[in-house]
N, C-alpha and C positions, 0 to 999 in steps of 0.2 A: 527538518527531517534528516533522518542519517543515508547515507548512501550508502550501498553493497560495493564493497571490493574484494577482486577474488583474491584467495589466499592463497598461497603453493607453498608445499610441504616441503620440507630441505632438513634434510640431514646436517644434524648440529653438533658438534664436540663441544666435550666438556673442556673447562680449563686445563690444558696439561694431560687429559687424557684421550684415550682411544675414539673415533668414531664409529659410533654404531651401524649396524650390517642394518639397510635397509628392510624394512618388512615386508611380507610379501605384496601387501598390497600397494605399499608404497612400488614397487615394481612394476607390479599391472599398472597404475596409474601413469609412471613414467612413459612404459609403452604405449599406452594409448593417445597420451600426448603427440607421441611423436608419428603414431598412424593416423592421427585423424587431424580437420583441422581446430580451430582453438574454438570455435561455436558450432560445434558438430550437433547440438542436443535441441538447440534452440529452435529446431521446430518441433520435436517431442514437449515442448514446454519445461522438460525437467529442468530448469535453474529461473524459470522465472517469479519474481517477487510477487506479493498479495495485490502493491499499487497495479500492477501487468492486468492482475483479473478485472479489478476494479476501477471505479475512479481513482484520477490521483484526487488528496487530500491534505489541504492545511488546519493547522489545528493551532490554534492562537489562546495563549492562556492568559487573559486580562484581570486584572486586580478583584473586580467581583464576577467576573463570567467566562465562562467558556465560548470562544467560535470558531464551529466545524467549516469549511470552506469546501465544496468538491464540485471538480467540474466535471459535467455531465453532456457532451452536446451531442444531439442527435434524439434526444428525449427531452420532453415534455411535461411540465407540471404532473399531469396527471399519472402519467409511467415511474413513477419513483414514491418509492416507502420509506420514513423515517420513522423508526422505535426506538429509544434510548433507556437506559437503565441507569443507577443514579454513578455507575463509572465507564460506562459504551455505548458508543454510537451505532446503527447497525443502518445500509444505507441500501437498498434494494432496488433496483430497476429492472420493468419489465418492456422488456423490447417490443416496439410496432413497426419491426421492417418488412415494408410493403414490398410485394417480392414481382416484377415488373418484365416482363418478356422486350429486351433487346435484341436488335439486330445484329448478328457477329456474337464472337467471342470474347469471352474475358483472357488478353494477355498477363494480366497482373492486377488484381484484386487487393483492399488495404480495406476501405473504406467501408465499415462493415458495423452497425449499431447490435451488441449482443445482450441477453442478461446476464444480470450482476448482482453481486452481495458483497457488501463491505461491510468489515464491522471493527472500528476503532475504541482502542483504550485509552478514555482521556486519563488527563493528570492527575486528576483528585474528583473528588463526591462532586453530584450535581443534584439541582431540582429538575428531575425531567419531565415534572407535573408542571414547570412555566416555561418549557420551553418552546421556540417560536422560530419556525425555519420561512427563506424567502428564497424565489427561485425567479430568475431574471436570465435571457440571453445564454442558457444552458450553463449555469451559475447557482449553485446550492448552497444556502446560507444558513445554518442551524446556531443561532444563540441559546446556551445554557447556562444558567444563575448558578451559581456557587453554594452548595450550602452554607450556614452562615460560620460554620467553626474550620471552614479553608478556603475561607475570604484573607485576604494580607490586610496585618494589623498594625500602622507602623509601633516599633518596639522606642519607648525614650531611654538614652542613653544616659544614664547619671555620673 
């Protein structure tokens, strides 16, 4: 899986010639930089990734099959929906947090089971008519058969 790195924008010259006048927004941007701190947004959500909503996901592409991998704890067999189609996964949980009258205050709250919808693009075509998911110790396991024309064929070499 690839990881997100952030980018910053930098004014670049060409070989031998002039550097370009910032734009304006390249502007606002700097300033804002420099008023705020560097995870200011992070709890508006604005920068966080699909994994963030979702489960995270492995995605294993075997010689004749596809396997989906996503861990899910906090949910139970029956709280989660798998439909694929013959190129996505689409991976759905419906939360049962039992909501419980404590004593005291929450200082600092984390621990929280919410729903979810994940929907990944596998590699190549599948049969999603055999495929066969297992779910163990909050552990998603979806195997998917390959159709048969993007199965790897070894190639002889003459």
């Amino acid at each position: 899986m690839a990881t997100q790195v952030p980018v910053k924008k930098s004014r670049q010259s060409r070989a031998g010639g002039l550097m370009r006048p910032p734009s304006m927004f390249e502007e606002m941007e700097r300033w804002m930089e420099g008023m705020l701190p560097e995870r200011w947004a992070e709890p508006f959500h604005f920068n966080r990734s699909a994994a963030e909503f979702g489960p995270k996901v492995d995605l294993l592409d075997r010689e004749a099959e596809v396997v989906v991998r996503a861990a899910v704890p906090g949910f139970n067999k029956d709280d989660i929906e798998v439909s694929a189609t013959d190129n996505t996964i689409t991976i759905r949980g419906k939360a049962q947090e039992e909501h419980k009258e404590e004593e005291g205050e929450y200082y600092h709250r984390e621990i929280r089971t919410e729903d979810f919808l994940r929907t990944v693009r596998l590699p190549c075509f599948v049969d999603d008519s055999n495929a066969k998911a297992t779910f163990k110790h909050g552990m998603l396991e979806v195997v998917l058969p390959k159709v048969e024309e993007n199965k790897r064929h070894a190639v002889k070499i003459e």
